[in-house]
VEXKE-812628 format. One line per field, with one value per residue (C-alpha): x, y, z. Coordinates in Angstrom, 1 decimal, padded with zeros to 4 digits. Layout:
<nodes>
u <- (X,...) $
v <- (Y,...) $
w <- (Z,...) $
</nodes>
This chain:
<nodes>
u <- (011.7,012.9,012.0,010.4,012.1,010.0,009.2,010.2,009.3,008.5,008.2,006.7,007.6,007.0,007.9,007.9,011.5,010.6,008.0,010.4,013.5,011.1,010.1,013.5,015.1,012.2,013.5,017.6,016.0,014.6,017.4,016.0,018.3,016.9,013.9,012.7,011.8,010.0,009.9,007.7,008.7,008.3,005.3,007.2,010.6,009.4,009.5,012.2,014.3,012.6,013.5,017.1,016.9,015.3,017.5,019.8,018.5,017.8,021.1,023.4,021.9,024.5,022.5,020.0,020.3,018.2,016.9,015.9,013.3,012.6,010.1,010.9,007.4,004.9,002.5,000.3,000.1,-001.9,000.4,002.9,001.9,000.9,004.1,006.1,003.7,004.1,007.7,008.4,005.1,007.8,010.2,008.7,005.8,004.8,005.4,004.7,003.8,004.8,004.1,006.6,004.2,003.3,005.7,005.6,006.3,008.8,006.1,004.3,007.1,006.5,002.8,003.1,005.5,003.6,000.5,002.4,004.0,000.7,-001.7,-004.9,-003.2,-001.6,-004.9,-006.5,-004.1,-005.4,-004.5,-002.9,-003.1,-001.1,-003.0,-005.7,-008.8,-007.9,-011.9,-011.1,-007.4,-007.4,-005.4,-005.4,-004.8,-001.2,-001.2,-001.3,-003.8,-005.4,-009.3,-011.2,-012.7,-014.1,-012.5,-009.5,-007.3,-004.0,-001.9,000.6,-000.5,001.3,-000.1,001.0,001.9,-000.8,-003.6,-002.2,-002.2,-005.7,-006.5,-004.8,-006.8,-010.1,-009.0,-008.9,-012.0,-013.8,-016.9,-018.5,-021.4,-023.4,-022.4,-024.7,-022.5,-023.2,-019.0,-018.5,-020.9,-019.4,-015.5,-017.5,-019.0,-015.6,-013.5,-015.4,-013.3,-009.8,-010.3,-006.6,-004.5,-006.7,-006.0,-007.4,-010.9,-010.8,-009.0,-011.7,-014.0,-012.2,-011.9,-016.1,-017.3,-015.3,-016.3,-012.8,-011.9,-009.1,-006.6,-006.2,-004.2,-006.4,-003.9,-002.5,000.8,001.4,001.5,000.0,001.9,000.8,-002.7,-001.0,-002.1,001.8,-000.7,-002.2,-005.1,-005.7,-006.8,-005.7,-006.8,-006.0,-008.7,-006.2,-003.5,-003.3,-001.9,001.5,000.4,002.9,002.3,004.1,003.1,002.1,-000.7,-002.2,-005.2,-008.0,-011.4,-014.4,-016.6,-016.6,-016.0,-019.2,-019.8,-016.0,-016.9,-019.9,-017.6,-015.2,-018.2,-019.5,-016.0,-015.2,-019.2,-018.1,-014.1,-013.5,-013.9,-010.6,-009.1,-009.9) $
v <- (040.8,037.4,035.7,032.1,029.0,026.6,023.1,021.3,018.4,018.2,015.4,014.7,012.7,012.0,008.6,005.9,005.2,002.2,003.5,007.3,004.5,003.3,006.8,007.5,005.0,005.7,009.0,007.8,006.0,008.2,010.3,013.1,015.7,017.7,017.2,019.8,017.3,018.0,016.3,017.1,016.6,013.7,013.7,010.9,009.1,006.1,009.0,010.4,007.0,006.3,010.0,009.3,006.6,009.0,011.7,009.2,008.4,011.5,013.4,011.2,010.6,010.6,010.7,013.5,016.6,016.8,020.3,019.4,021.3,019.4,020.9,020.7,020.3,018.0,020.1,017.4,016.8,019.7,022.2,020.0,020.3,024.0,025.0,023.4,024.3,028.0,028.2,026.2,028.7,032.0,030.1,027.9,028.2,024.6,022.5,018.4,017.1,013.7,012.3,009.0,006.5,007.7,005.8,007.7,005.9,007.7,008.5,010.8,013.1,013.3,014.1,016.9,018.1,017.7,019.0,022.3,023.1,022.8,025.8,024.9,024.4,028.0,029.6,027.2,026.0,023.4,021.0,017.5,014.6,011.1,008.2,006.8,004.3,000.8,000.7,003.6,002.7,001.8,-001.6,-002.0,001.6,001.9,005.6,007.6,011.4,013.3,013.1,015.6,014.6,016.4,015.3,016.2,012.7,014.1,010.6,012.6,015.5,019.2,022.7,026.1,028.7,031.3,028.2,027.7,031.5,032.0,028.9,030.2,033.6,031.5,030.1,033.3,034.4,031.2,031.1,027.3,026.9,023.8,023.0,020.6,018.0,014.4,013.8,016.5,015.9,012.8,014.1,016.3,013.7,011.7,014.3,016.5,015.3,016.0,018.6,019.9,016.8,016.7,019.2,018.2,017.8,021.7,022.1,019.7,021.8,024.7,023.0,022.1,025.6,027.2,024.3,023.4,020.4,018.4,016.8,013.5,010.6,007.4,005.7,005.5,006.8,006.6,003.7,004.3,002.2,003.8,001.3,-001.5,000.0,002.5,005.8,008.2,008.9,005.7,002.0,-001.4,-002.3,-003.2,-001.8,000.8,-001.3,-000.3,-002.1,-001.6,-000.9,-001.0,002.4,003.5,007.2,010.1,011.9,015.3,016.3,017.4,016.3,016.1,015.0,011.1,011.7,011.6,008.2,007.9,011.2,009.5,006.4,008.1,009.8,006.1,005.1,007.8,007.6,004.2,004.4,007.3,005.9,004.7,007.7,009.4) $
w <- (-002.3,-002.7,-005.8,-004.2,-005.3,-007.6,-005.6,-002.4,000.0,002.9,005.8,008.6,011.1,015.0,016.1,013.8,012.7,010.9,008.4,008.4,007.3,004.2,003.0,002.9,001.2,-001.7,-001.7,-002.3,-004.8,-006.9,-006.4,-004.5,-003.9,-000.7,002.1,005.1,007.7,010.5,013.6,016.6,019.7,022.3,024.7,026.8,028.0,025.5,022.5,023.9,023.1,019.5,018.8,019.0,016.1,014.1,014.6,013.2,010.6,009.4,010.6,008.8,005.7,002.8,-000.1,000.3,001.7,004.9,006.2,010.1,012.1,015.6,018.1,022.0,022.7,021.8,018.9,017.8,013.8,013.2,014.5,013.0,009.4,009.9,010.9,008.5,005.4,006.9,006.9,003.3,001.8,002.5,000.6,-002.4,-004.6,-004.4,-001.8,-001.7,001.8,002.9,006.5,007.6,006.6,003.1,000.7,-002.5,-006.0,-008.9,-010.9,-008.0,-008.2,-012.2,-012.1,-009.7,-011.8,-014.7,-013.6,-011.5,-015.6,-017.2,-018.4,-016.3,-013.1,-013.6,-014.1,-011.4,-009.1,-006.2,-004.3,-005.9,-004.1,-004.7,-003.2,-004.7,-003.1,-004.1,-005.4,-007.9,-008.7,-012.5,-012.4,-016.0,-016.9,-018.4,-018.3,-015.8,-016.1,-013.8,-012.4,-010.2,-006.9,-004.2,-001.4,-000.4,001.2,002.7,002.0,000.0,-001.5,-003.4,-002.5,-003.7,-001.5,-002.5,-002.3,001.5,002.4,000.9,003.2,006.5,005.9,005.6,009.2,010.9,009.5,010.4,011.9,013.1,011.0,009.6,006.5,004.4,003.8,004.6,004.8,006.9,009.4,009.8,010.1,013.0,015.1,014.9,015.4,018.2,021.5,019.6,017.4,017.9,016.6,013.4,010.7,007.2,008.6,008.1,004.9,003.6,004.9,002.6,-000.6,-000.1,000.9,-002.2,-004.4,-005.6,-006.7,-006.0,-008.6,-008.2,-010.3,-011.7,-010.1,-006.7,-006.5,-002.9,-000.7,003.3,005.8,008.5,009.4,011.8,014.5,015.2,014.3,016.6,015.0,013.2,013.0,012.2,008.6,005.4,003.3,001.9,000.6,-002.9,-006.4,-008.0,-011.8,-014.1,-016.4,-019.5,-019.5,-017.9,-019.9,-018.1,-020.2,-018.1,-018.9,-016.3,-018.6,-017.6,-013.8,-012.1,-011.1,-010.0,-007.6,-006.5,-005.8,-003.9,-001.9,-001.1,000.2,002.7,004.2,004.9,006.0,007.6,011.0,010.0,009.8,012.6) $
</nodes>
């Protein structure tokens, strides 16, 4: 058997050069040594031209080491991110997903890797997400730790392979049910005519039905790009434009003891913006 390498990252892209060029160039910056990137495949002539940019961009890249999977065919996100997650999960233990309008900052990279070397995330592993609602972001916070929150928000985010597989198993088992939950009844309604190009409104539905938490930072460490109107699945707004807090350490103690209104908060939020998302 072969023994599963520790971390890797992964991206997601279709066809938005522009937004793919800025993720990248975060990347060089940080120093980033490799990235699987995944690119599905055009559903028109137009994507067919845009593609060629992006192959590009991503062929000759001299400063990180660029793993390419491109479909033929036009999958859709879901299948997208499915596949990809699938093949990196035989690989690595932990994999951090990134899709070509998420702009990670240095310190996202850190707190993953923090949080994947500490005790309680070994006993407990779960999901870690990176962005964070501008309405919970700490702007005077100058460290950065980790809070639990019930939603899962797939703007940059780390799994571990055994989660994912555990999560893949649930799928095939999967029977449509009602589940009481105000949130998901909502992701329902919205997503009912295109259930196929939307994934995480099922993985949320996961993470609720086995009551597991998901680690977030009290700051956001991922900037979205991807609401001026170039996404497939979303709107034009600026309601998720976060702050750039300058932080001078990362601290990962967990304590829920002081998170309750903040989970109520983030509650409150997606009731009221994720018509945006979908």
């Amino acid at each position: 058997m072969i023994k599963k390498k520790n971390l890797c990252i992964a991206l997601f892209a279709y066809n938005r050069p522009s937004h793919l060029r800025r993720v990248l160039i975060s990347l060089e910056s940080y120093k980033i040594e490799q990235v699987y990137i995944f690119i599905d495949g055009p559903r028109n002539n137009k994507d067919k031209i845009i593609q060629q940019e992006i192959k590009f961009i991503t062929k000759y890249n001299p400063y990180i080491k660029v793993n390419i999977t491109k479909s033929k065919k036009n999958k859709g996100l879901a299948a997208s991110i499915t596949n990809g997650i699938n093949i990196l999960s035989k690989k690595y233990e932990n994999i951090i997903i990134l899709e070509d309008d998420c702009i990670p900052r240095k310190e996202f990279f850190i707190f993953v890797n923090k949080i994947l070397k500490n005790s309680f995330y070994k006993n407990d592993p779960r999901p870690i997400c990176g962005y964070q609602f501008p309405e919970i972001h700490n702007q005077n916070s100058k460290i950065i730790f980790p809070i639990f929150l019930k939603y899962f928000v797939p703007w940059g985010w780390c799994i571990s392979s055994d989660y994912w597989k555990k999560y893949q198993i649930f799928l095939k088992k999967r029977k449509s049910k009602s589940i009481k939950d105000n949130l998901l009844k909502k992701i329902n309604i919205l997503t009912k005519k295109k259930r196929n190009k939307i994934w995480s409104e099922k993985f949320i539905e996961y993470n609720v039905l086995i009551n597991k938490e998901i680690i977030f930072p009290n700051i956001s460490l991922i900037k979205n790009i991807g609401f001026d109107g170039s996404g497939i699945n979303s709107s034009i707004t600026n309601k998720f434009n976060t702050f750039y807090s300058k932080v001078k350490k990362i601290k990962i103690k967990f304590d829920d003891s002081k998170n309750r209104d903040i989970k109520n908060k983030q509650t409150k939020i997606l009731l009221k913006s994720i018509k945006y998302f979908y």
